[in-house]
C-alpha positions as CSV (number, residue, x, y, z in Angstrom):
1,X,90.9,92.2,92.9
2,X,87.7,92.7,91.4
3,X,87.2,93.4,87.5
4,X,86.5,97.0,87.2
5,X,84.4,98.5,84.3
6,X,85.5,100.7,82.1
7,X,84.4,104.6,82.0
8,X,82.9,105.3,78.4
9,X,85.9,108.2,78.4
10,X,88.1,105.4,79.3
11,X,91.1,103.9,76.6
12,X,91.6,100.3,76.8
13,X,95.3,100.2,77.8
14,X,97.7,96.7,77.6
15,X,101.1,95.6,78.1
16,X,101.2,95.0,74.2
17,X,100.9,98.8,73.5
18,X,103.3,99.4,76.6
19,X,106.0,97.6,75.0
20,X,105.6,99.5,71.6
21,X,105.8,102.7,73.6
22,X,108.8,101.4,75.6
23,X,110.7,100.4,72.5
24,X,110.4,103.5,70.3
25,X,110.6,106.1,72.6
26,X,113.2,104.4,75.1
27,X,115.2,101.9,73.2
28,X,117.6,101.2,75.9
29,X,114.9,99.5,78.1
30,X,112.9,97.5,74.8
31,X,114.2,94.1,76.7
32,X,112.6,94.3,79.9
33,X,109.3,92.5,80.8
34,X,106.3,94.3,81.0
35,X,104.0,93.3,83.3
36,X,100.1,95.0,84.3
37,X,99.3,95.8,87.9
38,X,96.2,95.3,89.8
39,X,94.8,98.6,91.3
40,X,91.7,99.8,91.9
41,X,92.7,103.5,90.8
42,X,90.7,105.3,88.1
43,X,93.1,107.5,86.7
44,X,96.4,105.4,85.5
45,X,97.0,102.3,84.5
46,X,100.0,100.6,86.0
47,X,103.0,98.8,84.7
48,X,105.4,97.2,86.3
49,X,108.7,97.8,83.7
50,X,112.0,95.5,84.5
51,X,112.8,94.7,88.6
52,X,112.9,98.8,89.1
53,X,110.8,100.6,87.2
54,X,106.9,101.3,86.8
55,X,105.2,102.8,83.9
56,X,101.9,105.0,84.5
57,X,99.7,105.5,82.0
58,X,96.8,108.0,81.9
59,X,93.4,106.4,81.7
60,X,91.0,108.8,80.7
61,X,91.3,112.4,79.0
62,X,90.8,113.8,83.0
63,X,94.0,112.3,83.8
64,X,96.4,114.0,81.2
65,X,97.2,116.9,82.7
66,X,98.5,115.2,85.9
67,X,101.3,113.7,84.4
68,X,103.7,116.9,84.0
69,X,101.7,118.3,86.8
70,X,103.0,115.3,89.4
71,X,106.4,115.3,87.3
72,X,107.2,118.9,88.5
73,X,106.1,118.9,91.7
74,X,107.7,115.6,92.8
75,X,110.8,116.5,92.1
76,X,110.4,119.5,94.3
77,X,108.8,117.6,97.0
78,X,110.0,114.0,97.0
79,X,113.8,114.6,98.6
80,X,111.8,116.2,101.3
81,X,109.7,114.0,102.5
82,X,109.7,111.7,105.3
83,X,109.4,108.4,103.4
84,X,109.9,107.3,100.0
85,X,108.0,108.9,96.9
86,X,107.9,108.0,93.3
87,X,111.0,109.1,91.6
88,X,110.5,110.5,88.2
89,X,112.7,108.8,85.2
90,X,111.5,109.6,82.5
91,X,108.6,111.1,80.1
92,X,106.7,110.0,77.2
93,X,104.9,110.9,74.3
94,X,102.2,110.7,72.3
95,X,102.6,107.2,69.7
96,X,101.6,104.0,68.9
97,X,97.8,104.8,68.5
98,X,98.0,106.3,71.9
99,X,97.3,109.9,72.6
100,X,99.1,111.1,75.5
101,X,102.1,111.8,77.6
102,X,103.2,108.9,80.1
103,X,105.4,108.7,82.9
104,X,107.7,106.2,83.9
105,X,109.3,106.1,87.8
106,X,111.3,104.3,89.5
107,X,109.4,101.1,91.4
108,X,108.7,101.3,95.0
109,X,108.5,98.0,96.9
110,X,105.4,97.7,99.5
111,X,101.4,96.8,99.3
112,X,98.7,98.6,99.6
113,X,97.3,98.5,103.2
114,X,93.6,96.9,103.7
115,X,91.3,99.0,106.6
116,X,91.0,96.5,109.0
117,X,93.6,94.0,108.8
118,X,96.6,96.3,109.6
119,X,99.3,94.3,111.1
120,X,100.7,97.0,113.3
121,X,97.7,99.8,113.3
122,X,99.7,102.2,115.8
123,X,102.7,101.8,114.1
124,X,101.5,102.7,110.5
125,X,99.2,106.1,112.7
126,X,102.7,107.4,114.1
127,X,104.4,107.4,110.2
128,X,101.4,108.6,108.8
129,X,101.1,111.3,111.1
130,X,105.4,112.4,110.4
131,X,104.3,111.9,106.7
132,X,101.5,114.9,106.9
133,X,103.3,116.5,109.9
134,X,106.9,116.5,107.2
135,X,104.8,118.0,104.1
136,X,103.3,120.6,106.0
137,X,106.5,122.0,106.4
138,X,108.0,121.8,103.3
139,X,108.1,126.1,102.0
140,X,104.8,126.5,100.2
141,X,105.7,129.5,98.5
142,X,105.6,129.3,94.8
143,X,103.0,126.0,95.2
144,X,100.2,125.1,93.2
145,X,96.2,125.2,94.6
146,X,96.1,122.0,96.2
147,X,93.1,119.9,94.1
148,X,91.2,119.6,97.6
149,X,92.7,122.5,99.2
150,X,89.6,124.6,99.3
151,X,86.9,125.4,102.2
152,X,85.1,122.7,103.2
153,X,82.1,124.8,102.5
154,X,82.4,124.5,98.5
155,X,81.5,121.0,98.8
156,X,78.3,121.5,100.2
157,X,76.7,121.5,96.9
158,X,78.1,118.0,95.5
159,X,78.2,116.3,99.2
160,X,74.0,117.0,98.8
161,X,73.7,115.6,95.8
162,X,75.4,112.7,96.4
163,X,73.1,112.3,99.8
164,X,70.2,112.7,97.7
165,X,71.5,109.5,95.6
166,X,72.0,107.3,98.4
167,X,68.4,107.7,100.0
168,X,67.6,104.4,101.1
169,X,71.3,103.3,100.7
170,X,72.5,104.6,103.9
171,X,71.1,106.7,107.2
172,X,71.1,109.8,105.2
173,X,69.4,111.7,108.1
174,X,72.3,110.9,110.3
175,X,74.9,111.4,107.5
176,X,73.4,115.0,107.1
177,X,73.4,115.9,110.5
178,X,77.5,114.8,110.6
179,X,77.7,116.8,107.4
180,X,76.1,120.0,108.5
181,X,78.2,119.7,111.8
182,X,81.5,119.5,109.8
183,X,80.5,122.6,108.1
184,X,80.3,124.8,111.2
185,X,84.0,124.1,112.3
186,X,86.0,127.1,112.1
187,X,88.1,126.9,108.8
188,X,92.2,127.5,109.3
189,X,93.3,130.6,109.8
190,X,97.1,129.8,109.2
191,X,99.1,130.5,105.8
192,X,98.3,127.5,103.0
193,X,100.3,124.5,103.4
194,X,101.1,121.7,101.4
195,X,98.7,118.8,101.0
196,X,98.9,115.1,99.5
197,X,95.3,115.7,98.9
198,X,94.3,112.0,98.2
199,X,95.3,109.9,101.3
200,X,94.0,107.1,100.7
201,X,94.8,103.4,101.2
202,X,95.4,102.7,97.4
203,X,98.0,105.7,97.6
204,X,100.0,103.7,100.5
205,X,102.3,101.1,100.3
206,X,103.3,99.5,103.5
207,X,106.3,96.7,104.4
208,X,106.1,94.7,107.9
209,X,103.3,97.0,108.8
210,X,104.7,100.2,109.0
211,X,104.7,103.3,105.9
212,X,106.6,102.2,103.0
213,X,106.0,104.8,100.6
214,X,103.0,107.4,99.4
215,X,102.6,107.0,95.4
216,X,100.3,109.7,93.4
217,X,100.5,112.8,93.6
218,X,98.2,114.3,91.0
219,X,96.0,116.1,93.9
220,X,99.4,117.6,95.5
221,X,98.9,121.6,96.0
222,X,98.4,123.8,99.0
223,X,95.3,125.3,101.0
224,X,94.0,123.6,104.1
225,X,95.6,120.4,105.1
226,X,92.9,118.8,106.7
227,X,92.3,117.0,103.7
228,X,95.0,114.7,104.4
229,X,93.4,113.8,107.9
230,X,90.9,111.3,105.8
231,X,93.3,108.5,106.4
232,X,92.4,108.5,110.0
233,X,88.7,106.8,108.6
234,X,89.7,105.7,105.3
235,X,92.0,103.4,106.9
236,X,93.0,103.4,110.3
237,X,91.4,102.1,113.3
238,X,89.2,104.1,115.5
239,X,91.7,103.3,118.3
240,X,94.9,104.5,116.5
241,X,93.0,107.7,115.3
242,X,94.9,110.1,118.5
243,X,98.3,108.3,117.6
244,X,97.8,109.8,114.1
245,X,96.0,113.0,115.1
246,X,98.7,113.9,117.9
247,X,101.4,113.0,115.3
248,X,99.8,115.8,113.1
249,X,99.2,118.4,115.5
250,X,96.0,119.1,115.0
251,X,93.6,120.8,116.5
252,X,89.6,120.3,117.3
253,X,88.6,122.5,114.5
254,X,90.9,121.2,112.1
255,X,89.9,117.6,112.9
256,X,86.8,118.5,112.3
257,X,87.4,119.2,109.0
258,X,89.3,116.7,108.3
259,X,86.2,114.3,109.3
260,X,84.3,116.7,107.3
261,X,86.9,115.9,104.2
262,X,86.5,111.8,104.5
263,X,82.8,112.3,105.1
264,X,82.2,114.6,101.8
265,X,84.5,112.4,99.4
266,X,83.1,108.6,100.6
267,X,79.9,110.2,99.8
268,X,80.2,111.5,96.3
269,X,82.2,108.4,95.4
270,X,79.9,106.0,96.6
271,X,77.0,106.4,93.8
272,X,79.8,107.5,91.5
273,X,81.8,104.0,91.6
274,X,78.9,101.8,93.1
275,X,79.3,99.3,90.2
276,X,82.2,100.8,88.4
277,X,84.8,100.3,91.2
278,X,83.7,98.0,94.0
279,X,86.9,98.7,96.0
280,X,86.5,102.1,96.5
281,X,82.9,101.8,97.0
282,X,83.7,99.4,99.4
283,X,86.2,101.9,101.1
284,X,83.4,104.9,100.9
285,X,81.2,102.9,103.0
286,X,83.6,101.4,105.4
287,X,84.7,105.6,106.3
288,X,80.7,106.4,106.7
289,X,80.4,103.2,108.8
290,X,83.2,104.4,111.1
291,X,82.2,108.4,111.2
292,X,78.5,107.1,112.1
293,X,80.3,104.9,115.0
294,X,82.4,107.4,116.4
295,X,79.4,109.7,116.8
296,X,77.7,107.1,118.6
297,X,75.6,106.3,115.5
């Protein structure tokens, strides 16, 4: 994994400070190893805690509010999913010269998937399509504003000014014209569902190729779905994409969308993390690579 650079919001998090937390605030687990993970996520750091827990640690003041936020609504959500969710265990506070509230869950075995060396691409489509299919379902009533639940339409603004960044980066004429075609879809005329909202492949974890678990659900809420269709270009191939779309159930317009939804966030996170986070940089251009294929390109 490659080193990633610190935002100059960002708190320099170890498993030295973890342990201190651990210990006053949870005296019963003070014994158990401690142990950093690897991700390329930019809002918690990661902690593996003993063989069965994992401690999640904000990593920036943007990332505080998430943690009772994904506490509540994983307990509502998590026994009714279709595969395995992070299980809330506990919640911490404020101490040891750090600031915030912390979360600690129970661990979830699995990897994070790599677009383009899936072992079983159709496979992984099918339980990624009953994953979106089984959440849509779940009774939205009562549910928060999904964090990417909106019309497409209010991204036009940032989606424009990330295209403007990445003149001479990529073929921003084509990009544009993929853009501007996403926006005409027709926009869902059915009641708000619920929405993962940030389906991407550091959010998977996967065993013997097929859907181990979905982790982080700080973008959870309801609106329009589609946003969860970006995992057909964010990491899937383009010939499992109808395995996952007919899994879904959806529609031209709402496909549309969804292309519309992998399009607009590769591009605003490409100049964003271009030398903060080369993985997801990496990942913003593979999706813009595949959109530009699909439409011939």
């Amino acid at each position: 994994m490659c080193a990633l650079k610190m935002r100059p919001d960002e708190v320099d998090v170890d498993s030295a400070l973890v342990r201190r937390l651990v210990a006053a605030q949870f005296p019963g687990w003070a014994s158990l190893p401690v142990e950093r993970l690897a991700s390329s996520g930019t809002e918690n750091a990661m902690f593996r805690l003993g063989a069965d827990k994992v401690v999640r640690l904000p990593r920036h003041p943007g990332a505080v509010e998430s943690v009772a936020y994904e506490l509540r609504w994983l307990e509502r959500l998590g026994p009714r999913l279709s595969v395995a969710a992070p299980v809330p265990l506990a919640r911490g506070g404020p101490g040891e010269g750090f600031a915030w509230p912390w979360s600690v869950y129970g661990w979830l075995d699995g990897r994070n998937p790599v677009a383009g060396a899936l072992e079983r691409p159709e496979a992984l489509a099918t339980d990624l399509g009953a994953f979106v299919a089984g959440l849509r379902e779940v009774d939205a009533r009562g549910g928060p504003p999904g964090y990417r639940g909106m019309p497409l339409a209010e991204r036009d603004a940032p989606t424009r000014s990330a295209l403007a960044r990445l003149e001479g980066r990529i073929d921003v004429a084509a990009v544009t014209a993929l853009w501007e075609q996403a926006l005409r879809a027709p926009g869902r005329t059915e009641p708000p569902a619920w929405a993962h909202g940030d389906l991407s492949p550091g959010n998977v974890l996967v065993a013997d190729g097929r859907l181990a678990a979905v982790i982080d659900f700080g973008c959870v809420g309801i609106g329009d779905p589609a946003v969860d269709l970006i995992v057909a270009w964010n990491l899937l191939p383009a010939s499992a994409r109808a395995t996952f779309r007919e899994k879904v159930g959806a529609d031209d317009a709402e496909w549309a969308r969804g292309r519309g939804w992998a399009l607009s966030i590769s591009l605003i996170q490409l100049p964003y993390y271009w030398e903060t986070n080369p993985p997801l940089a990496e990942n913003s251009r593979h999706v813009i690579r595949e959109i530009l294929a699909e439409a011939g390109g």
